[in-house]
N, C-alpha and C positions, 0 to 999 in steps of 0.2 A: 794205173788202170787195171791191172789183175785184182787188187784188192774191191774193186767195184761189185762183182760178181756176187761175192764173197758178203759182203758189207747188205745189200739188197736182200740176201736169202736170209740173213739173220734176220733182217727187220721183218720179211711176211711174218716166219717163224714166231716172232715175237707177236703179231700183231694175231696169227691162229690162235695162239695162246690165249690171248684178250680176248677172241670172238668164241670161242670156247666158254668162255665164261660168264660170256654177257648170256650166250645162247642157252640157260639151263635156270636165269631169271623166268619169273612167274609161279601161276599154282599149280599143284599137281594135287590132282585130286584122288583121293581112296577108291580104288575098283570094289569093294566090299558096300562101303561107305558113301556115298555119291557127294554130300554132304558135307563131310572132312574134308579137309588139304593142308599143304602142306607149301608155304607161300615163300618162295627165296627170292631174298630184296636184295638192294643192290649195300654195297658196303658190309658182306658176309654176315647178313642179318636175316635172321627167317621167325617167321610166324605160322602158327599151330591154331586151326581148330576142329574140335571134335562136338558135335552137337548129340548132346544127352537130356533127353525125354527126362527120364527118372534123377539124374545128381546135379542135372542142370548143366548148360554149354561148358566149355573147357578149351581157354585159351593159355598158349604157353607163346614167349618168347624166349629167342636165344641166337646163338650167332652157329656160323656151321662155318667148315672148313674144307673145298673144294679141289683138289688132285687128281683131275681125269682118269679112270669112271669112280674114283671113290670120293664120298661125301660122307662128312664126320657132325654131326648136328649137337649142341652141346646147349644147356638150359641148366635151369636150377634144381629139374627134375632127375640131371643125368646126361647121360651124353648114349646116343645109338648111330648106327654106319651103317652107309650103303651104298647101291653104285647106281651111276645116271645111263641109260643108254639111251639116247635119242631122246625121246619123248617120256621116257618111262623112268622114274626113281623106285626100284627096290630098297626096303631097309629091314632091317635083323634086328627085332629086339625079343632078346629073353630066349632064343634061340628060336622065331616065328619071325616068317617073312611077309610084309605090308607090301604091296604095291599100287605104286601113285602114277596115275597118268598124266599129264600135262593137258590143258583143255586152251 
């Protein structure tokens, strides 16, 4: 019966884990950009678009890789990292910082 306690607090723990990460699914749109987003699917799969007037729209796929608050986003283009907080994905690429809102 002592190991009950014990046994139960792992499993929320585990299960925080998984709501963590379901909860960061969806688009996060470009504050610059209203247009752009930045779309995390389920199965570490995300999707890119940038809507260009002049070279014409710009879609990327690629899978990303998610470790509370950091996010690793990787494609054929490259790979760039950022952190999730709440609602909001920051990311750093080329030493500039994007930020995407979740809508």
């Amino acid at each position: 019966m002592a190991l009950l306690p014990v046994v139960a607090f792992t499993s929320c723990s585990d299960d925080d884990k998984d709501n963590n990460e379901s909860s960061i699914l969806g688009r996060y749109y470009d504050v610059e950009c209203p247009t752009d987003y930045i779309e995390l699917q389920n199965g570490g799969k995300f999707v890119m678009f940038v809507a260009d007037d002049k070279d014409g729209d710009y879609y990327a796929k690629g899978t990303y890789v998610y470790d509370a608050p950091n996010i690793t986003l990787s494609s054929e283009e490259g790979v760039v990292r950022g952190k999730i907080s709440g609602n909001t994905m920051t990311i750093t690429e080329e030493g500039e910082e994007f930020m995407y809102v979740k809508r």
